[in-house]
Backbone as CSV, one residue per row, in Angstrom:
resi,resn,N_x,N_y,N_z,CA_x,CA_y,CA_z,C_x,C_y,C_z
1,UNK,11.920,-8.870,10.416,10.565,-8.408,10.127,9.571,-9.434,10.659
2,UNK,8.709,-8.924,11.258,7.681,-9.636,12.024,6.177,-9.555,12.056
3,UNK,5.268,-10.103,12.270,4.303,-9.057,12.689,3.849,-8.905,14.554
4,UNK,2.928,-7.908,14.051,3.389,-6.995,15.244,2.161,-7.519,16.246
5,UNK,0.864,-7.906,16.101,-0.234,-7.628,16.429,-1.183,-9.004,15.603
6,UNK,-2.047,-9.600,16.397,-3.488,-10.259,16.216,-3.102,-11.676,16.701
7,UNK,-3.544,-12.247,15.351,-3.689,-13.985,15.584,-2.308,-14.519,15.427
8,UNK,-1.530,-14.009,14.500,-0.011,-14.369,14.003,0.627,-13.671,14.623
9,UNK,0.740,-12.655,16.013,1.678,-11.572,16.471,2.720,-12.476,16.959
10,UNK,3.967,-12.029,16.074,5.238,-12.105,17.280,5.917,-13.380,15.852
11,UNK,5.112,-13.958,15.113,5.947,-14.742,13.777,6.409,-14.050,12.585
12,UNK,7.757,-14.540,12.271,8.078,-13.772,11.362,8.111,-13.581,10.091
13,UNK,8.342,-13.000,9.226,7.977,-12.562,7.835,9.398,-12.925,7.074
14,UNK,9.240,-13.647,5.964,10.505,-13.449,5.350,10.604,-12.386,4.193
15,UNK,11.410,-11.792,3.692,11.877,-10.944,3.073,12.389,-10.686,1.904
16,UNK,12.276,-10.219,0.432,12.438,-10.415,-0.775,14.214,-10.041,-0.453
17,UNK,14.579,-9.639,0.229,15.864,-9.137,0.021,16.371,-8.412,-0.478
18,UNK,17.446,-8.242,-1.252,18.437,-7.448,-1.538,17.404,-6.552,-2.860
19,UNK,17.621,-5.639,-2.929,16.413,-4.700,-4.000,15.768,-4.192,-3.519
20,UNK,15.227,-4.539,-1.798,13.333,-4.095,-1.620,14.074,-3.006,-0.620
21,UNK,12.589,-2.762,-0.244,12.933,-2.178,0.923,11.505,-2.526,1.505
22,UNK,11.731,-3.328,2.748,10.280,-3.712,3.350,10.139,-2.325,4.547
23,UNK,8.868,-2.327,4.779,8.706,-1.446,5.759,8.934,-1.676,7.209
24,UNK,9.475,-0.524,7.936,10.207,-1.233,9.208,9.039,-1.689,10.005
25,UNK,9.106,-2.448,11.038,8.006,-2.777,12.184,7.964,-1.726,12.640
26,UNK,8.806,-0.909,13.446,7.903,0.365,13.830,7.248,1.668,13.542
27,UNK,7.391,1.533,11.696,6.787,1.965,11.054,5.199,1.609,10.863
28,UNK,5.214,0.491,10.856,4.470,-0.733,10.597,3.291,-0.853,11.977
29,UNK,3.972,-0.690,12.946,3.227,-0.490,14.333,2.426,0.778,14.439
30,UNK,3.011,2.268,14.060,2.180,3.357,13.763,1.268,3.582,13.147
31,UNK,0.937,2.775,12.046,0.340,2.744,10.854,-0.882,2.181,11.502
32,UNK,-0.240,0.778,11.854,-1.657,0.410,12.412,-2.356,0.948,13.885
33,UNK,-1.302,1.310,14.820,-2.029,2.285,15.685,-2.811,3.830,15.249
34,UNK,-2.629,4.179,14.578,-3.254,5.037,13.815,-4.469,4.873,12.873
35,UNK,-4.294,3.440,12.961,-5.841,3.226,12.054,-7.034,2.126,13.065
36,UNK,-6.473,2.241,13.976,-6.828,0.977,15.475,-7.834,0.449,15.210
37,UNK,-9.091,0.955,15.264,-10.698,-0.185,14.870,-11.252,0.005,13.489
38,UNK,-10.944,0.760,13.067,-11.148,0.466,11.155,-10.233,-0.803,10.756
39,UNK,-9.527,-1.238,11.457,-8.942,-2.894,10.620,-9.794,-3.905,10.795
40,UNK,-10.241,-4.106,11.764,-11.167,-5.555,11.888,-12.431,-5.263,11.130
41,UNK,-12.636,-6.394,10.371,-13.719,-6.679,9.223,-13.093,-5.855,7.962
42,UNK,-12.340,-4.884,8.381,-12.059,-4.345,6.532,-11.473,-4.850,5.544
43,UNK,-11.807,-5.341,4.434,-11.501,-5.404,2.943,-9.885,-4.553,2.555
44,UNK,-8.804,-5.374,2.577,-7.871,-4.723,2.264,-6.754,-4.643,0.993
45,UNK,-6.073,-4.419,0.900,-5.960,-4.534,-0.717,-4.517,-3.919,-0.214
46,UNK,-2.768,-4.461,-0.613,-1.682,-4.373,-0.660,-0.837,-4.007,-1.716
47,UNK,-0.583,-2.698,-1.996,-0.366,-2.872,-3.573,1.211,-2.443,-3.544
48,UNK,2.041,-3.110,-4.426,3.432,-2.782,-4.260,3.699,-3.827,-3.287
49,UNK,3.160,-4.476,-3.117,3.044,-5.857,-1.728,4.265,-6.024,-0.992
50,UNK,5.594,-6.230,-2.128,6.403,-6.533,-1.685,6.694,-8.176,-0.631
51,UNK,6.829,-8.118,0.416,6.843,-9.259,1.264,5.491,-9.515,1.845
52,UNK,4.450,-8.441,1.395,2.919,-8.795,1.753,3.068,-8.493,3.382
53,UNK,3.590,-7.553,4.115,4.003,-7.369,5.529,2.519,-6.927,5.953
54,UNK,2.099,-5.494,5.056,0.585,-4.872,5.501,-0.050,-5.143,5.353
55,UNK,-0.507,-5.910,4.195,-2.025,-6.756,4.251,-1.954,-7.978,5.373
56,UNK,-1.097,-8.700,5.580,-1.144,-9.679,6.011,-1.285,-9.513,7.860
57,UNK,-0.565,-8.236,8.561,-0.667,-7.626,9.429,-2.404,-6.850,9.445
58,UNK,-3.012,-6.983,8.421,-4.387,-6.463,8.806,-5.002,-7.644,8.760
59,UNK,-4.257,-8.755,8.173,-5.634,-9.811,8.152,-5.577,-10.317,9.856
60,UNK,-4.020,-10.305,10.216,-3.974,-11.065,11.718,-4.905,-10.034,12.834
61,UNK,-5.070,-8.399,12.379,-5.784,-8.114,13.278,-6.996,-7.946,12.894
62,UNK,-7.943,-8.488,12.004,-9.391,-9.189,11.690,-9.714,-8.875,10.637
63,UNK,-8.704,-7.951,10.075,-9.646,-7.659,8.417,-9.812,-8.749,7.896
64,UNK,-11.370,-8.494,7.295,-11.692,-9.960,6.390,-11.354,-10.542,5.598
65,UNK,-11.007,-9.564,4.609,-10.045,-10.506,3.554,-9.104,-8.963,3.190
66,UNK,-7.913,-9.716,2.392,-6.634,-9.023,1.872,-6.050,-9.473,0.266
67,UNK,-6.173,-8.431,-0.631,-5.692,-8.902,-1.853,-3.891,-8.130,-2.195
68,UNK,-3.121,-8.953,-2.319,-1.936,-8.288,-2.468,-1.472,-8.608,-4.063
69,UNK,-0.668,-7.188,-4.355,-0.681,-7.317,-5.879,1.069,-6.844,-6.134
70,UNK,1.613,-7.923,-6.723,3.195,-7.665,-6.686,3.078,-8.198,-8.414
71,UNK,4.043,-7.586,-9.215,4.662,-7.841,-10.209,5.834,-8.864,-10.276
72,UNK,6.515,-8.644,-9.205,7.503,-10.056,-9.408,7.447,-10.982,-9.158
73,UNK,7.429,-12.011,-10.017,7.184,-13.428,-9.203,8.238,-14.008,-8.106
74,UNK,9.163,-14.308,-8.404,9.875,-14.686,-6.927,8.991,-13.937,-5.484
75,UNK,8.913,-12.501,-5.252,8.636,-11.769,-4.764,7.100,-12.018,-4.267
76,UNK,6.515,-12.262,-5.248,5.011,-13.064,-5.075,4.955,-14.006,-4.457
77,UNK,5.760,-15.078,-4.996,5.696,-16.190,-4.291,6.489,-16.522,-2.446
78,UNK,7.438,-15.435,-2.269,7.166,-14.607,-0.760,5.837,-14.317,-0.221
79,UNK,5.385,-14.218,-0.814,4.313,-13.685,-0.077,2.710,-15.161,0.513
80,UNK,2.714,-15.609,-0.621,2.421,-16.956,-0.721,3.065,-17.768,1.182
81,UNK,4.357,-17.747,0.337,5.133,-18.012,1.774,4.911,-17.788,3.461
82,UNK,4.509,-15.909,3.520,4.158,-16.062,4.506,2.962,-16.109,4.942
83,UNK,1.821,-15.907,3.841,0.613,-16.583,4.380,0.779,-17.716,4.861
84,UNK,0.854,-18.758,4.297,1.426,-20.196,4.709,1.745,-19.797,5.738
85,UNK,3.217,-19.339,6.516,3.281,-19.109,7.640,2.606,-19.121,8.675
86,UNK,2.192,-17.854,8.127,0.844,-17.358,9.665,-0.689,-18.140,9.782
87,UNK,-0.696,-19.105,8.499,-1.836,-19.554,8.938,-3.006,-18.532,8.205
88,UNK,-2.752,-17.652,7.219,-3.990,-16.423,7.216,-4.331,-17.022,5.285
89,UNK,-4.959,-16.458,5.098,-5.711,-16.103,3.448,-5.793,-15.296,3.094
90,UNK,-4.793,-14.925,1.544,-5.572,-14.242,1.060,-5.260,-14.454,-0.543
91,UNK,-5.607,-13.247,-1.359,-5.518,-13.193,-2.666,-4.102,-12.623,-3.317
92,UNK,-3.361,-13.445,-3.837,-2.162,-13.011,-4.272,-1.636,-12.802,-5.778
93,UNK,-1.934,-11.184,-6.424,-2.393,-11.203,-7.790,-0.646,-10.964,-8.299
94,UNK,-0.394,-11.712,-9.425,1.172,-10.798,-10.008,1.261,-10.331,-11.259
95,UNK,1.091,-9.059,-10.839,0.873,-8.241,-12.372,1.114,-6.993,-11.985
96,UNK,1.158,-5.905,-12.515,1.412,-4.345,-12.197,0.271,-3.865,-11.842
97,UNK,0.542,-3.324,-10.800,-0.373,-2.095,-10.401,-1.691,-1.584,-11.254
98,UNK,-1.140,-0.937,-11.976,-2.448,-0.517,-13.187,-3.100,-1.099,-13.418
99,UNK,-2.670,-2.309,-13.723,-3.022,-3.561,-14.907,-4.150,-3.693,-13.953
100,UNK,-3.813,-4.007,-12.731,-4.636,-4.568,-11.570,-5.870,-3.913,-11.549
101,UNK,-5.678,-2.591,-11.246,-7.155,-1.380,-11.034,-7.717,-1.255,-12.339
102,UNK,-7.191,-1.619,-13.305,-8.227,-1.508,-15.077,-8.427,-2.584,-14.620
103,UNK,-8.214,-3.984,-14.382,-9.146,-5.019,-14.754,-10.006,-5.512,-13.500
104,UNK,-9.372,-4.747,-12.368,-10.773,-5.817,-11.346,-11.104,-4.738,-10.285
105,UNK,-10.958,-3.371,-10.502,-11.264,-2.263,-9.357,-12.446,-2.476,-9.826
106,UNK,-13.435,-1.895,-8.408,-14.890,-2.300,-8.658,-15.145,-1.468,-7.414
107,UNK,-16.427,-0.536,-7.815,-16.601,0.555,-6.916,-16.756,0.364,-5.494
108,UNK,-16.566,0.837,-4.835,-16.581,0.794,-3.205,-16.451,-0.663,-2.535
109,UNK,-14.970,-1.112,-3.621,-14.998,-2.363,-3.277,-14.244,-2.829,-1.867
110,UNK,-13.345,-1.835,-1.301,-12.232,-1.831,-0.481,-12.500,-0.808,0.628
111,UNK,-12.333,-1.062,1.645,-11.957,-0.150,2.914,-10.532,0.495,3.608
112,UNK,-9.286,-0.218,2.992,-8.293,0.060,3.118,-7.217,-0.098,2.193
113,UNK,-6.562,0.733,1.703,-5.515,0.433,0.702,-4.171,0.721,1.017
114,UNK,-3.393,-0.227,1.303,-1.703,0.116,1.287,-1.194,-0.204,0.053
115,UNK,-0.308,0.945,0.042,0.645,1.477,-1.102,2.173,1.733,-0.818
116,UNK,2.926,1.035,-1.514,4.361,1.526,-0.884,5.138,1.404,-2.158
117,UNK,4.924,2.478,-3.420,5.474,2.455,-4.369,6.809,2.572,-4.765
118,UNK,7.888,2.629,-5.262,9.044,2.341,-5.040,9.441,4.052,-4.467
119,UNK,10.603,4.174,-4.222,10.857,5.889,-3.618,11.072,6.759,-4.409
120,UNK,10.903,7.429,-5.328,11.125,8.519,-6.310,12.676,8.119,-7.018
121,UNK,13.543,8.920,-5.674,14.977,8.368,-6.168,15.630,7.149,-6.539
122,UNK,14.863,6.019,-5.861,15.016,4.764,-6.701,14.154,4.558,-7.726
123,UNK,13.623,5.249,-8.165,12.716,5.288,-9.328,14.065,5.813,-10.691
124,UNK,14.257,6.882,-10.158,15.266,7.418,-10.860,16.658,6.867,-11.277
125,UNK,16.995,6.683,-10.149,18.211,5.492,-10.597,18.235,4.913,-11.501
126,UNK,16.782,3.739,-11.868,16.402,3.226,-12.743,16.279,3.506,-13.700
127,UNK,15.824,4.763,-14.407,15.351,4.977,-15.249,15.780,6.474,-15.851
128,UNK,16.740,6.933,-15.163,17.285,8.129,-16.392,17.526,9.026,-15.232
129,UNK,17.688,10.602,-15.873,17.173,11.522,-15.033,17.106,12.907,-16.126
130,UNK,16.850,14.104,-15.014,16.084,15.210,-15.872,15.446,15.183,-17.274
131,UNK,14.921,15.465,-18.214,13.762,15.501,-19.335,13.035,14.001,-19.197
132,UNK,13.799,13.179,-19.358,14.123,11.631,-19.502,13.569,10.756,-18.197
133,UNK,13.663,11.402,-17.440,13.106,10.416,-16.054,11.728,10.252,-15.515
134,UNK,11.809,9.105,-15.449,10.333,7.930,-15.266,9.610,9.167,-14.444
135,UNK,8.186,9.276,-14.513,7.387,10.095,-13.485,7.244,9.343,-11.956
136,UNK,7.131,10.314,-11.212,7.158,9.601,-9.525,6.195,8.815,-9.488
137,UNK,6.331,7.443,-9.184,5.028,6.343,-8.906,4.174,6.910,-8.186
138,UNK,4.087,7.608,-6.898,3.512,7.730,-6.247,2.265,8.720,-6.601
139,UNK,2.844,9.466,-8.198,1.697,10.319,-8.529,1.267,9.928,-9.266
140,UNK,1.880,8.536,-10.028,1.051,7.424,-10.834,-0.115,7.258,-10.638
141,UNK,0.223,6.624,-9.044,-0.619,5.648,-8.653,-2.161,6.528,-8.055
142,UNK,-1.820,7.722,-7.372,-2.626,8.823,-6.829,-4.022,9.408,-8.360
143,UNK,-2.910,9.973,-9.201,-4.198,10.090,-10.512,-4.366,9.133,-10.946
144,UNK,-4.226,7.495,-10.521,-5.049,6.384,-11.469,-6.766,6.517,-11.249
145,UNK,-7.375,6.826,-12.490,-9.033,6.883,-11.943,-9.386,6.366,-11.313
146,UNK,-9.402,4.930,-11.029,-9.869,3.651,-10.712,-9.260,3.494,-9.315
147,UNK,-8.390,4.486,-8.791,-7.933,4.253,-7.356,-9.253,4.759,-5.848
148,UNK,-9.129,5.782,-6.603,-10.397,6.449,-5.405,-11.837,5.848,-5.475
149,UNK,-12.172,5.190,-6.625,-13.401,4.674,-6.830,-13.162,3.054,-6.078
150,UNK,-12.592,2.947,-5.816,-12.244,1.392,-5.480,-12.414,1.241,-4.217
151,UNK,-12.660,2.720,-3.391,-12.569,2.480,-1.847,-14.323,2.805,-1.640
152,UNK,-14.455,2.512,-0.355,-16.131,2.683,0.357,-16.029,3.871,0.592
153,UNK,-17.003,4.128,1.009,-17.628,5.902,1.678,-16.414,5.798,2.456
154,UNK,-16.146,5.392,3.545,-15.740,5.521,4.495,-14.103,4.909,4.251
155,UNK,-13.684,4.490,3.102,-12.477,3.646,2.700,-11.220,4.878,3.077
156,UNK,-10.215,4.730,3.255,-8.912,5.263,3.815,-7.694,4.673,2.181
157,UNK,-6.638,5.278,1.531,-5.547,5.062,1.730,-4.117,5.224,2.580
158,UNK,-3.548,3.903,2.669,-2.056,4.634,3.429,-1.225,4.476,2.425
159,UNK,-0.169,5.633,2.161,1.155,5.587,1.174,1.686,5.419,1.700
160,UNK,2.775,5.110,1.460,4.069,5.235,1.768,4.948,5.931,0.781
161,UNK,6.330,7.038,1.266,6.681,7.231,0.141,8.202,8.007,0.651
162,UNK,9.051,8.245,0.001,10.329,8.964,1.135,10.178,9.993,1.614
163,UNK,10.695,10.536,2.685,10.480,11.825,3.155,10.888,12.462,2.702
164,UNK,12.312,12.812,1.832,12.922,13.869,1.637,12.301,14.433,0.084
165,UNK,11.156,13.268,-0.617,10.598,13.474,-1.813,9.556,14.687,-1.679
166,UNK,9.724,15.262,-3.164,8.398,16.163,-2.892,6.912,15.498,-2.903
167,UNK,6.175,16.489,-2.145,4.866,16.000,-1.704,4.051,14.596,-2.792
168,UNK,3.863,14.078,-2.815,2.745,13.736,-4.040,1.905,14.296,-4.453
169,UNK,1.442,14.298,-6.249,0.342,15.273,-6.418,-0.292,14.636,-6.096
170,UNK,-1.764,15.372,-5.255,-2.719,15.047,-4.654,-3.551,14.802,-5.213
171,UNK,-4.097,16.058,-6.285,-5.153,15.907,-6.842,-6.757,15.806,-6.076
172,UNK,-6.709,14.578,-6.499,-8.493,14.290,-5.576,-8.143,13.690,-4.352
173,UNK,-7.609,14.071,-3.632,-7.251,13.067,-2.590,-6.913,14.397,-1.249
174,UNK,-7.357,13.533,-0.202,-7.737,15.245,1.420,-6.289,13.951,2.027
175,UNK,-5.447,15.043,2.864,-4.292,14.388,3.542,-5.134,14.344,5.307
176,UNK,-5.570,13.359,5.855,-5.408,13.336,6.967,-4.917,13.202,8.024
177,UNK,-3.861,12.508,7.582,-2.610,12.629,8.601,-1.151,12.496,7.969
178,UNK,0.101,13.077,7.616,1.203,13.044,7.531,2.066,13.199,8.554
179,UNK,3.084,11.612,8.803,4.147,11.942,9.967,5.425,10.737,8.929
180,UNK,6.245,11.588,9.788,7.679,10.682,9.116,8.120,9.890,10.318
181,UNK,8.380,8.770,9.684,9.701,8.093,10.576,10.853,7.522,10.093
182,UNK,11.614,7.991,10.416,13.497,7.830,9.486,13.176,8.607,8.322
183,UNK,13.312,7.624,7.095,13.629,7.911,5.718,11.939,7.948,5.210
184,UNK,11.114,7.388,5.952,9.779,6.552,5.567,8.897,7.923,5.785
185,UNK,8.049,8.362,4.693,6.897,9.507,5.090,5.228,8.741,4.835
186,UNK,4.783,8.444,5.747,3.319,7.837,5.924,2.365,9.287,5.944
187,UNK,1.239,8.942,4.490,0.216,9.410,4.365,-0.882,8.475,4.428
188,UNK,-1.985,9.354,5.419,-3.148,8.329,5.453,-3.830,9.474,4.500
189,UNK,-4.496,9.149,3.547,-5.190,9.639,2.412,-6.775,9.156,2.217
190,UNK,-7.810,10.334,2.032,-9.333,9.870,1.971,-9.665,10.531,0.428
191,UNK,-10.474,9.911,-0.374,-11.021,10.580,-1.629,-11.582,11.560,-1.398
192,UNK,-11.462,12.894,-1.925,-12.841,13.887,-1.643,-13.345,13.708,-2.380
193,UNK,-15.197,14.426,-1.734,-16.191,14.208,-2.461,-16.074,14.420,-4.126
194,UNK,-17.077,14.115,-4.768,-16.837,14.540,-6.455,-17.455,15.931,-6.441
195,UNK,-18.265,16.585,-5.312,-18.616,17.816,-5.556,-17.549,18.892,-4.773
196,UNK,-16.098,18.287,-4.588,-15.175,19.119,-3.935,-14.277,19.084,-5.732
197,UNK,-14.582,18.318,-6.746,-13.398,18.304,-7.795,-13.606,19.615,-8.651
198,UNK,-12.187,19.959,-9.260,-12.650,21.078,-9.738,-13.090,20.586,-11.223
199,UNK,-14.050,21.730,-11.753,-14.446,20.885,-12.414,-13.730,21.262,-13.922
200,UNK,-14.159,20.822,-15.460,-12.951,20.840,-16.681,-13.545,22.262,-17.078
């Protein structure tokens, strides 16, 4: 694992290992060719961080700053790691997800958000199955209030999430682009307006 592109292109990333699943580089390469001049200067925010691969790949191609938010510490402190590496900055929070958007989301604070919540079926593994099994992160993380308010007018999410999973509920959220590669299904995701919600 490497990065692909900017000031750090071509140094490599180390890896939480055995448990994760980091995202491939040429996954990793689409993502950001697909988002090409919205990275430089944007405000980015890594959640599910993991080895911190995507924020840290937007800071090398100019986003201004990058906050990555991992729950595990070993795993955190990877990430730590490869800032150090590359020479880049940023903010490295360790706490859960939620925890994160209740205590410091702040309106139109972000322009880009990566998400790579664990995969449904490894969700499941974990945690039971039929009546009993954990809800899909990915629709966690999608109806958290505090997710769509956290981005600018113009702010983007990318998910990540498996392909063979069903869709994520959407909810408030417009799909602008869905493509798979391998096992990996990349959504770039925009908030719709509040006068597109339905209303109670």
């Amino acid at each position: 694992m490497r990065v692909i592109s900017g000031t750090a292109g071509g140094l490599a990333l180390k890896s939480p290992g055995k448990g994760t699943r980091p995202t491939m580089d040429r996954v990793k390469a689409a993502i950001f060719s697909s988002l090409g001049d919205l990275v430089p200067g944007a405000r980015a925010l890594d959640l599910f961080a993991g080895s911190g691969s995507l924020g840290i790949e937007a800071l090398s191609r100019g986003a201004a700053s990058a906050v990555f938010v991992e729950h595990h510490g070993p795993t955190a402190g990877i990430i730590r790691n490869n800032l150090r590496t590359t020479r880049l900055e940023g903010s490295v929070q360790q706490m859960d997800v939620s925890r994160f958007l209740d205590l410091y989301a702040e309106t139109g604070m972000l322009d880009l958000v990566f998400a790579d919540p664990p995969y449904l079926k490894e969700h499941r593994e974990q945690g039971g199955s039929g009546e009993d099994a954990p809800p899909n992160p990915a629709d966690l993380l999608l109806s958290h209030p505090k997710l769509r308010l956290i981005l600018s007018s113009q702010g983007l999410l990318i998910l990540e999430c498996e392909r063979r999973q069903p869709l994520p509920s959407l909810g408030a959220w417009e799909i602008l682009s869905d493509r798979s590669y391998g096992e990996s299904r990349i959504l770039i995701l925009r908030p719709l307006p509040l006068s597109a919600l339905p209303t109670a």
